[in-house]
N, C-alpha and C positions, 0 to 999 in steps of 0.2 A: 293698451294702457301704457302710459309713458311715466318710469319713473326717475325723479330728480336725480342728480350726482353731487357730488361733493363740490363744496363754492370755500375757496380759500383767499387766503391773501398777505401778500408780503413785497419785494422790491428789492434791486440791483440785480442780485442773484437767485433766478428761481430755478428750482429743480420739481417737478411732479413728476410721480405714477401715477394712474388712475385709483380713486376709492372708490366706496361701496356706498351703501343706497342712503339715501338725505332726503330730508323735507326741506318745508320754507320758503321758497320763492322770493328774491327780495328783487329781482329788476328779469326787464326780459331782454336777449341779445337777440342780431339776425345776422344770419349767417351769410356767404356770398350768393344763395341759391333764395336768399328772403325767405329762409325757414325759421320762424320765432323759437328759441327756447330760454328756458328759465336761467339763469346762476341762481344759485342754491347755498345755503349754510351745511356745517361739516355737518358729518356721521357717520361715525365709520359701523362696519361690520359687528357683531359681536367677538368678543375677542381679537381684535383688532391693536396695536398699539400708538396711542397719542403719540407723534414728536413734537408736537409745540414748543416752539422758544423764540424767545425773539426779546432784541433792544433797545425794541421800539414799541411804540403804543400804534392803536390803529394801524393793525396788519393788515386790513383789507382795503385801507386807502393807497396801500402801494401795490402789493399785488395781489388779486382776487382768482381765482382756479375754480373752474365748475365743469360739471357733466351734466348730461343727461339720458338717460337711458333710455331708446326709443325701439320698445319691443317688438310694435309694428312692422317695422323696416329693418329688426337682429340690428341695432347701430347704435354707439355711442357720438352722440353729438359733445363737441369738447369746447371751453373758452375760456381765454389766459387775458385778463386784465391788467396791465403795468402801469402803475402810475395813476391809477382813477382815482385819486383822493387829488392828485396835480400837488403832489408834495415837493416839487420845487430840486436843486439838489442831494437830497438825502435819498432818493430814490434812482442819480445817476450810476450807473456798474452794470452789471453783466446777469441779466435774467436766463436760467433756463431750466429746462423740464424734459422726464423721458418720460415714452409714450411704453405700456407693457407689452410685453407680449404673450402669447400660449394663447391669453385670454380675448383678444381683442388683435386684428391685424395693423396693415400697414395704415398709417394716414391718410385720407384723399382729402380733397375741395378744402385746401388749405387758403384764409385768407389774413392777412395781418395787416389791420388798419392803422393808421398813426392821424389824430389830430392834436392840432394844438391847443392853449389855455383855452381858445372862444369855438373851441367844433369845428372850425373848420381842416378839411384832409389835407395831412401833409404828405400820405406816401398811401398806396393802396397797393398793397402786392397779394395776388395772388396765385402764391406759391410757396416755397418753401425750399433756398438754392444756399448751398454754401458760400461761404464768400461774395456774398449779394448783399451790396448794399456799406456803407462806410460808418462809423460810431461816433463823428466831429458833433459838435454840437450844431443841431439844427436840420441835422441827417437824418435818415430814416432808418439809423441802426444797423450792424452786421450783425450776418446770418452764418452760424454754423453746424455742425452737429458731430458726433465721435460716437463709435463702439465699439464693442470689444475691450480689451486690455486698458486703454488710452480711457474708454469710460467708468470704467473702474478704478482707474487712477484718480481721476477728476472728482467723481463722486466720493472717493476715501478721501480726496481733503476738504471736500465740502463738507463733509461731515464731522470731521475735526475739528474744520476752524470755529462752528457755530460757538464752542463749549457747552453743551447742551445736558447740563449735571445727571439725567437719566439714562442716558447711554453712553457716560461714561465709560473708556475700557472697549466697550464693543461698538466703534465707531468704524473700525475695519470689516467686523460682521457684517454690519448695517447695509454697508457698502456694498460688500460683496453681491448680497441676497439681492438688493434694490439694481445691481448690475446684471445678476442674471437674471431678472423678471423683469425685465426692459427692450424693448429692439434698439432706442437711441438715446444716446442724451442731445438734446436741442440748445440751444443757445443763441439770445440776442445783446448785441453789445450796441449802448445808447449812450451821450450826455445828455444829458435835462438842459440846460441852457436856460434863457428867459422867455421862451415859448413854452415852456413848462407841459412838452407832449406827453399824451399816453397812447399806449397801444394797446389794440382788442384784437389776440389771436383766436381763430375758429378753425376746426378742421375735426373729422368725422373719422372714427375708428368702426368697422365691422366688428361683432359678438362673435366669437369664436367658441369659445368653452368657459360658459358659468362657472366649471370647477376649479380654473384656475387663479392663483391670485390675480388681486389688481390693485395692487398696491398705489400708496401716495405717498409720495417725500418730496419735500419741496425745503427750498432755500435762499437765500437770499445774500449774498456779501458781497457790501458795498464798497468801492473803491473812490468817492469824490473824500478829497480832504476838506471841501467844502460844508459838504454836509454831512458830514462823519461816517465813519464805516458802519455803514447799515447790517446788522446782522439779523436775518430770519429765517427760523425753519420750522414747516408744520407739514402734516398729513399724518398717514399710517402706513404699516409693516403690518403684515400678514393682513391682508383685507380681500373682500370679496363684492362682484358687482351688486348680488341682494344676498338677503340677509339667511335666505334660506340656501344660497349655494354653500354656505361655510358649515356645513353640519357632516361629520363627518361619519360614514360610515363601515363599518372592518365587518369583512364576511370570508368566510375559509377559501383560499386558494386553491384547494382542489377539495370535493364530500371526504375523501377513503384513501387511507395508505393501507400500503399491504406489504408484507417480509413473513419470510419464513424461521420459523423457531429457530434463534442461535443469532439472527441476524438483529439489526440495529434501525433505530428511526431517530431523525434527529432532532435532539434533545431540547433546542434552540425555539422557544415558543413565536418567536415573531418569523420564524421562516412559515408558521403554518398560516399565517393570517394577512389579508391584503384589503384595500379600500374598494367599496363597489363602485363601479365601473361609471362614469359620470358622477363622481362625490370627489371633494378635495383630498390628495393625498395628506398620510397621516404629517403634522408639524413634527418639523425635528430643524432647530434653531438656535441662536445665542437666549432664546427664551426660552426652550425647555423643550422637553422631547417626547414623542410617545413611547409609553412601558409596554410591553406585554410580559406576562406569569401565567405559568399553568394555575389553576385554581386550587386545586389539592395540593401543591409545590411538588409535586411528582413528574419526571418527566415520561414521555410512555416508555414501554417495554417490549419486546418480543421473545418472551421468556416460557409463555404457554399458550399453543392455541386458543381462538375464537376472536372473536369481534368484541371490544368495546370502544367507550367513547372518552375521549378527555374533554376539558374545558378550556379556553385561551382567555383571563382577562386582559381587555386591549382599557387601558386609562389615559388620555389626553392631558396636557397641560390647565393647570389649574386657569388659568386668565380664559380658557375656551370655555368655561362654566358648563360644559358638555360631561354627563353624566358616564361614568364605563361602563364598556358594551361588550359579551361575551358572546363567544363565538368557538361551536361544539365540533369536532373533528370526531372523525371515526377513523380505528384503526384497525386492520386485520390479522391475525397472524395466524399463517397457515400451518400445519406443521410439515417438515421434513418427514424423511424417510425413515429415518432412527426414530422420531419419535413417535410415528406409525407403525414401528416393530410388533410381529408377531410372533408371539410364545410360542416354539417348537414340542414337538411329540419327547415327551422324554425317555432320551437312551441308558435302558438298564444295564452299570456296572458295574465289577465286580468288588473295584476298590474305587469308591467316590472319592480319595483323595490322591489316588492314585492311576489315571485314567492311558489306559495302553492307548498304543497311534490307532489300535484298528477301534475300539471307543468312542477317540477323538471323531477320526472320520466319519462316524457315525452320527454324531452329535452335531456337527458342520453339516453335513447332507439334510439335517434333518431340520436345522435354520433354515438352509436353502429353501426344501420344502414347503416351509410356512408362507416364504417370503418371495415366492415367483418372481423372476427377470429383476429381483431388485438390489439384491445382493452382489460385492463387487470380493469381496474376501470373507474368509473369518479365521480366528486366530483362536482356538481352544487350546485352555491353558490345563495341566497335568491338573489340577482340581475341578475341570469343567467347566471352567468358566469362561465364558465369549466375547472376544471383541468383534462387534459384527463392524465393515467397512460399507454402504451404502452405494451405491452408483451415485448417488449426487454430492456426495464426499461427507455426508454424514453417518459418524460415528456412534453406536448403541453396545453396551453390557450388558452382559445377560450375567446373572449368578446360577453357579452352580448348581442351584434347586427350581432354578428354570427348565435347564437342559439334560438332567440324567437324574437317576433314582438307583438306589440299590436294586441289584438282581436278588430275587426269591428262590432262584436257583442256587443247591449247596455246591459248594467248591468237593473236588477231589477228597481233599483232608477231612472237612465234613461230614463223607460219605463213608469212608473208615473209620472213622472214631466212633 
């Protein structure tokens, strides 16, 4: 099944990423290989965001952008239309467009047509070469393209100059995002002249990963003083090839922690929770970010042996209209060695608040005893009381009516009286 891509349009200055799935069909294009595919009208993803702006009317008689998505072949078929309205100078300046990446690879079977007002070819290249090609009027346009740092520059002031009242303020975000979900920005530089050309770019991207964005941003800023500064920009941020790769889903990063009594888990709810594996990672953008909270607002504990469970709610940005999804962790706490302490034989003496060394000793031996190979010290205090030391460096108390009991035998004095 083959499904549509996004069909745009604008002039001088275009920029695209790729969008997400569309209907509509309005004209068919062929590609250099005489493969027919459709351009399509917008739609973006769910949760997706509109850039549309523009200072002109009839955007798509300057420049038109389409996809198609050919699942058959894992391939997106692409086509950049400049000038198909033949809007004369208002559409002379500098088109271009970046191709994503994560989601979709490099570009192949690149072709870019140029005819004039009457169909007939003014330049037929098929290819896609820097510095190829001259922008005088009557030319067949230069070709260039930038990445890295230089398209990140280029695209923050595309995005600025539009003035585009919604993204006000975060026109450097915009930028940023649409720079690293890109491999290139593209660029052709035209005058319009009185042959009034346009140009049909095609060229075919491999499917790489449904889960990754595939955004669209596009724009337009015209440089003829003739036809006025042509200002357009449309597509989408945060977008996806279909409609079902943008669903996201949080499931526990590992079943089971485990610590031992005294020790700590950390408290921090989104270290427990991750996206399953082929789903879009969680948004976190100049739009809003994913939450995670423990559900009880408790964070776990390791305070008393046994196993239980917490809850993690993971909540998505309101514009995802994606419902939140919980996701159940188990924790275990084992106990230590102290806390597995065993009640010693109690040593009868003669003064419980007053316990002689040989008592004492007696009383220590007799912890030891309970507590085979486990024990690393103990410290009996003159009232019998215990600090036991553990071989795994945990510490237990024992009270006095743990460890000794009055003798029933009389004292000396006793026996006289």
């Amino acid at each position: 099944m083959v499904k549509k891509g996004k069909g745009i349009a604008f002039s001088c200055m275009l920029f695209f990423t790729a969008g997400a799935v569309v209907v509509n069909p309005v004209a068919t294009v062929f590609n250099q290989n005489g493969v027919a595919y459709a351009q399509t009208s917008i739609r973006a993803s769910e949760g997706a965001e509109n850039l549309d702006y523009t200072n002109k009317g009839d955007i798509e008689g300057f420049i038109k952008i389409s996809y198609e998505v050919d699942n058959a072949n894992n391939v997106i078929h692409w086509t950049v239309i400049d000038n198909g309205g033949r809007k004369g100078n208002t559409a002379g300046g500098y088109i271009y467009f970046t191709i994503p990446k994560d989601s979709v690879g490099a570009p192949t079977n690149w072709r870019v047509l140029q005819t004039d007002k009457n169909g007939k070819v003014m330049s037929d290249r098929h290819y896609w070469k820097d510095k190829d090609g001259i922008y005088t009027m009557g030319a067949a346009g230069r070709m260039d393209s930038y990445t890295g740092a230089e398209m990140t520059k280029r695209l923050t002031n595309l995005f600025k100059a539009i003035g585009n009242p919604k993204i006000k303020g975060n026109e450097a975000a915009i930028a940023t995002q649409t720079a690293e979900r890109s491999q290139t920005l593209y660029t052709l530089t035209a005058d319009i002249g009185p042959k009034n050309p346009s140009w049909t770019i095609t060229f075919d991207t491999p499917i790489l990963d449904r889960s990754k964005p595939l955004d669209f941003a596009a724009g337009l800023q015209g440089t003829g003083i003739i036809g006025g500064y042509t200002k357009i920009m449309t597509g989408y941020t945060d977008n996806f090839i279909d409609e079902s790769a943008n669903k996201f889903q949080a499931v526990a990063v590992q079943k089971q922690y485990t610590q031992k009594v005294g020790g700590s888990f950390n408290a921090n709810p989104a270290q427990y929770v991750t996206n399953k594996a082929g789903t879009p990672e969680f948004p976190n953008n100049y739009r809003g970010a994913t939450t995670f909270a423990w559900k009880d607002g408790k964070a776990p504990t390791a305070t008393t042996p046994g196993t239980y469970t917490k809850t993690v709610v993971v909540t998505y940005p309101a514009h995802y209209k994606q419902a939140p999804q919980e996701v159940t962790i188990t924790f275990e706490v084992k106990g230590n060695e102290a806390s597995e302490i065993k009640d010693p034989a109690k040593t009868p003496v003669q003064d419980p608040a007053n316990l002689t060394q040989t008592e004492k000793d007696a009383v220590k031996k007799a912890i030891e005893d309970a507590n085979p190979g486990k024990v690393a010290n103990v410290v009996v205090g003159n009232d019998g009381a215990a600090t036991v030391t553990f071989k795994d460096g945990s510490e237990a108390t024992l009270t006095p009516d743990k460890n000794s009991r009055k003798s029933k035998r009389c004292s000396r004095n006793q026996r006289s009286s």
